[in-house]
Steps between C-alpha positions, in 0.01 A plus 500: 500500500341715269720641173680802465280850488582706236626833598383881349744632288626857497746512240780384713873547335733222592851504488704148395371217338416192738773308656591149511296340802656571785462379882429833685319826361489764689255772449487894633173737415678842514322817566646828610838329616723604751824701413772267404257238452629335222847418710265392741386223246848459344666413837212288656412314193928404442526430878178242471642344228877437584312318851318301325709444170186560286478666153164682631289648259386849613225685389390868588187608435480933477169512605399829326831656359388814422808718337859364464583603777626157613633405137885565703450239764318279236799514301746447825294178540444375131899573471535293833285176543534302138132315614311817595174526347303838503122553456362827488180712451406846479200498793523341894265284530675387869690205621299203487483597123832545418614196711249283315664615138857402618356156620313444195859585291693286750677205396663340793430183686440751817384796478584756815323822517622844751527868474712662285745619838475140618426576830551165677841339580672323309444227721126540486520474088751179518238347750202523252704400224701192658139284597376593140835313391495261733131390436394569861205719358349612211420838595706645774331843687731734721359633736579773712685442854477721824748692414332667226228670657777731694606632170169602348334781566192525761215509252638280256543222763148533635382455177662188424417313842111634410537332145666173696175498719299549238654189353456263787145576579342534171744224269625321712875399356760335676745799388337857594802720396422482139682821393863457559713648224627172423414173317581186313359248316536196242391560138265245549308728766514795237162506353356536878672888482436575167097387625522775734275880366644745765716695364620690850632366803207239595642303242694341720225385712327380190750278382559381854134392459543347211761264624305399805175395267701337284588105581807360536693863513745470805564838649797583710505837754854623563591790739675747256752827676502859341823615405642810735385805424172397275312830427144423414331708264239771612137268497231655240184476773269591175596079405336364821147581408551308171678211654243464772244442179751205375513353819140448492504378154723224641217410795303413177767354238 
């Protein structure tokens, strides 16, 4: 396994010193929120930790803050969850980015990545988590069951069975549903993401890679559930031309 890859720096701001290692980090990239996001986070993060009875460590990662116009809900949460950490920078630079800053801040014994309105059950979140605890796996993938594809729009689901396709026939992994919202892995398996260079949504599929090449990485795929009443963001089709040039990169990586 090869050692950690530095990562650019754009003048990132971080709020709270580092913690006290901890067993569980959780980290959210943030970018154009949802009203009432940050009870969102408030109520999903408390209800994760009373079931589990951990002291998680939770970072959020404002992937391009722009004004202050969050600097309210940032407050609610700072005021709210004594081991939030906040990282922030002025420009998006998209989600594999951000996600990679909070992992490379993280200081837990598992790390657990999902979208800032944690979209999956509760269920789905304890399921990652509880083989990472219980040593069953060392990086633990959800991925998406049949359900899911009835809640997502018509486009948006014929692009992800394309990118599965793609998957099978031209890399040939044992897991082709690479970019569910939802992940986990030990600390030990943390300079395999912070290796990945996408900074958009194939980053999941790179990191996915990653493990695979690697030896000696056991990887785990567990069906994950959408909450009720999951509304996906509007798709930016300008991205797809760019992330069909880093999915060739990875034919060659």
């Amino acid at each position: 396994m090869r050692g950690q890859k530095c990562l650019p720096i754009i003048a990132p701001f971080i709020i709270k010193a580092t913690f006290a290692k901890m067993l569980v980090t959780i980290v959210l990239p943030c970018y154009n929120p949802p009203p009432g996001w940050e009870q969102i986070i408030y109520a999903r993060y408390n209800e994760f930790c009373q079931l589990t009875k951990e002291n998680a460590e939770l970072i959020l990662v404002m992937d391009g803050r722009g004004s202050d116009t969050y600097s309210g809900p940032l407050a609610f949460l700072e005021k709210s969850i004594p081991n939030l950490k906040i990282i922030a920078y002025d420009e998006n630079r998209g989600k594999g980015y951000a996600i990679r800053q909070g992992v490379a801040d993280s200081s837990g014994e598992l790390i657990l990545y999902t979208d800032v309105d944690f979209p999956y059950t509760i269920d789905s979140l304890l399921a990652v988590y509880s083989g990472l605890k219980n040593d069953l796996y060392d990086v633990g993938l959800g991925v998406k069951n049949a359900s899911y594809y009835s809640h997502v729009p018509f486009l948006r689901r014929t692009i992800s069975r394309f990118l599965r396709f793609m998957i099978r026939v031209f890399l040939s992994m044992p897991v082709t549903d690479t970019q569910c919202g939802l992940k986990g892995f030990r600390n030990a398996i943390k300079p395999l993401f912070l290796q990945t260079t996408i900074d958009r949504y194939l980053f999941d599929l790179e990191f996915v890679r990653n493990c695979f090449k690697a030896k000696n990485v056991r990887v785990k795929a567990i069906p994950v559930a959408l909450n009720e009443n999951v509304h996906f963001r509007k798709m930016d089709y300008r991205i797809l031309l760019p992330e069909l040039m880093n999915f060739v990169k990875l034919l060659f990586k």
